[in-house]
PLY file of the C-alpha trace (Angstrom):
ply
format ascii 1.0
element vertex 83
property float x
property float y
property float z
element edge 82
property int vertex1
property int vertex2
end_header
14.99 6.12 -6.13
15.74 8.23 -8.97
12.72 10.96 -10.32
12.65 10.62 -14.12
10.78 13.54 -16.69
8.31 11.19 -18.87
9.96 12.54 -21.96
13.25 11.41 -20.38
11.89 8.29 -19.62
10.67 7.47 -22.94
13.55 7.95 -24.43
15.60 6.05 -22.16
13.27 3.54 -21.53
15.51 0.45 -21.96
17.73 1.73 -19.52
14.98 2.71 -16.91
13.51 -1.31 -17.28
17.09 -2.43 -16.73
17.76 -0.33 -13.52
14.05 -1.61 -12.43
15.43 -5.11 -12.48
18.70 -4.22 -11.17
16.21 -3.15 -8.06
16.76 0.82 -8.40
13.08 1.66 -9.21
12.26 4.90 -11.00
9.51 7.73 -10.44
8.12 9.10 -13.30
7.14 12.90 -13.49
4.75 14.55 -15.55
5.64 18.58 -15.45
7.27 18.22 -12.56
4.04 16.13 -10.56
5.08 12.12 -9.16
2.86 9.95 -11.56
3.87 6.63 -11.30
7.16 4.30 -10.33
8.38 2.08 -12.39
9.74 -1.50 -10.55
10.59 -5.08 -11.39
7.53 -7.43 -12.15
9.58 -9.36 -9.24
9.35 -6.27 -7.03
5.39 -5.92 -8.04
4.48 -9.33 -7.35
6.45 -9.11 -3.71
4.25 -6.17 -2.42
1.26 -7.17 -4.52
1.04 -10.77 -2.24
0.62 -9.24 1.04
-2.70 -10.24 2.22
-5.25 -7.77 3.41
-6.38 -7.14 7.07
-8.86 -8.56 6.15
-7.73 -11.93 5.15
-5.46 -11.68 8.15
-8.07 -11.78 10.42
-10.56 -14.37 8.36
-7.37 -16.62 8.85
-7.25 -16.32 12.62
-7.67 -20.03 13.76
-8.86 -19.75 17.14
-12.13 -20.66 18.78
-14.93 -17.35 18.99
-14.24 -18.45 22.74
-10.64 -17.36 22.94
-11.16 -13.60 22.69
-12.23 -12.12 26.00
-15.65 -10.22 26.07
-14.51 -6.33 26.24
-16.15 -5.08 29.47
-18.71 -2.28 28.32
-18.49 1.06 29.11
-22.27 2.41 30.08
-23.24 4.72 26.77
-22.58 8.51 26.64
-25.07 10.93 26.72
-24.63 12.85 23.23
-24.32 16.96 23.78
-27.54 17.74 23.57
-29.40 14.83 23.52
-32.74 14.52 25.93
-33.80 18.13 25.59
0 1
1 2
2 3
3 4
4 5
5 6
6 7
7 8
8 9
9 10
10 11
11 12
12 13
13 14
14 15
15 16
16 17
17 18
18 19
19 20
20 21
21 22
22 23
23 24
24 25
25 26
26 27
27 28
28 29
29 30
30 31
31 32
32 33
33 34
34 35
35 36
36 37
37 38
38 39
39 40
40 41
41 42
42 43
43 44
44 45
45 46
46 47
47 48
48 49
49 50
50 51
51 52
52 53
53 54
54 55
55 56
56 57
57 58
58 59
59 60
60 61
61 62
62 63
63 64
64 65
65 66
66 67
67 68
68 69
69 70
70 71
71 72
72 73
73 74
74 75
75 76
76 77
77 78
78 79
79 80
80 81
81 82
């Protein structure tokens, strides 16, 4: 991955799309700070369509019944507490 000045990139941008598609994205600095990367839209929709935890876990198909019951631990007096 290749850091890029914004002025550079600018000016070059043609040639900073085509090396995006070519799969060589590019960072983009802003006095001398990472601002952004520049990828394919193919790239951008690949790691844009992984689904959430979330979702992951909405899609679990099993039964409520099929996840043990974690044992309990009795609760923790809190430092302090009961004075």
């Amino acid at each position: 991955m290749k850091d890029l000045p914004l002025k550079d990139a600018k000016a070059t941008l043609s040639a900073v799309v085509d090396r995006a598609v070519a799969g060589e994205p590019t960072v983009i600095t802003r006095h001398g700070r990472k601002e952004a990367v520049l990828i394919s839209f193919e790239e951008w929709q690949r790691i844009s369509a992984v689904p959430s935890f979330a979702d992951l876990l909405l899609a679990f198909p099993g039964e409520p019944g099929d996840i043990p019951e974690r044992a309990r631990k009795p609760a923790r007096a809190l430092p302090g507490a009961g004075r």
